[in-house]
C-alpha positions in Angstrom: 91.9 124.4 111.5 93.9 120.9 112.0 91.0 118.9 113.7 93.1 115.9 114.0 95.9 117.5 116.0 93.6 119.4 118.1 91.7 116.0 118.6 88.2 117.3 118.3 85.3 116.3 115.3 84.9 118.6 112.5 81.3 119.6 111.8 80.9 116.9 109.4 82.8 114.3 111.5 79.9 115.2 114.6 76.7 115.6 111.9 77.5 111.8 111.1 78.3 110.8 114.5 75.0 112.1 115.4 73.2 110.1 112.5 74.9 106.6 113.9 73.9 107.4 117.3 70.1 107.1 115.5 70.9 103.1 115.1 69.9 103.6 111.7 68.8 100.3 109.6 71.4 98.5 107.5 69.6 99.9 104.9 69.8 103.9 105.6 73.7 102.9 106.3 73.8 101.3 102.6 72.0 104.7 101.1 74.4 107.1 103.2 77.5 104.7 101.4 75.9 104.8 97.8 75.8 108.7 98.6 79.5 108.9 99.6 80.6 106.4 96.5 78.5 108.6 93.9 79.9 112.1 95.6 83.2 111.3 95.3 83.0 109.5 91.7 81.3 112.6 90.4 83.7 115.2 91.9 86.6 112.9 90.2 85.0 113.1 86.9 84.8 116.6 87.0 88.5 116.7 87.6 89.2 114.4 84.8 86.9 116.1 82.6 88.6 119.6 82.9 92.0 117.9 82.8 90.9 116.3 79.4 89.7 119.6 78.3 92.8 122.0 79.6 95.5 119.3 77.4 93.3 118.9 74.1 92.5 115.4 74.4 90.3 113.7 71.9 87.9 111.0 72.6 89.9 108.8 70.2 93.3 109.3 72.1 91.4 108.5 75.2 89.1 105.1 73.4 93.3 104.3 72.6 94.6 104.4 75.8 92.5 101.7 76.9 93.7 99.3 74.5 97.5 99.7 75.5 99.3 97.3 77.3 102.0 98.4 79.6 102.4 96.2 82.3 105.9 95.4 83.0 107.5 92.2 81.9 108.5 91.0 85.4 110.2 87.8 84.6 112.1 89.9 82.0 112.7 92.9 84.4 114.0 90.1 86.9 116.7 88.5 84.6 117.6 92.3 83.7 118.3 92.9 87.2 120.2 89.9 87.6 122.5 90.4 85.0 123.4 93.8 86.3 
C-alpha cells in the first residue's frame, strides 16, 4: 500500500510519531539516531558482503581498489571538450 499517495502514516511512521509526542531528552533522540545509523550500516554490509561473495572477490582485489585513483582530470577533460 502507497502511504504517501493515500496521505496517511505507515505503522512505523505513527510508532515514531508517538515516541516524539513523549518530548524525549536530546539524549533518547541521539540513541534512537545511533540506532537508525547502525541499522542501516549493517543491512548495507550484508548486501556488500553477499555481493563480494556471489562475484568471487578476494580480500586482495578489494585491499587494491582502495589504492586506485580515478578521479577525472577536470582541467584536462575541460581543454578536451574545448577542442572538440
Amino acid at each position: 500500500m502507497n502511504y504517501l499517495i493515500k496521505g496517511r502514516f505507515t505503522p512505523t511512521q505513527l510508532e515514531l510519531l508517538k515516541f516524539f509526542a513523549t518530548e524525549p531528552t536530546q539524549d533518547e533522540v541521539e540513541s534512537i539516531r545511533r540506532f537508525f545509523v547502525e541499522y542501516y550500516a549493517e543491512k548495507a554490509l550484508d548486501v556488500v558482503e553477499k555481493a563480494i561473495e556471489k562475484k568471487g572477490y578476494s580480500m586482495a582485489e578489494i585491499n587494491s581498489w582502495s589504492k586506485e585513483h580515478n578521479r577525472t582530470p577536470y582541467v584536462a577533460y575541460r581543454k578536451y571538450l574545448a577542442s572538440q
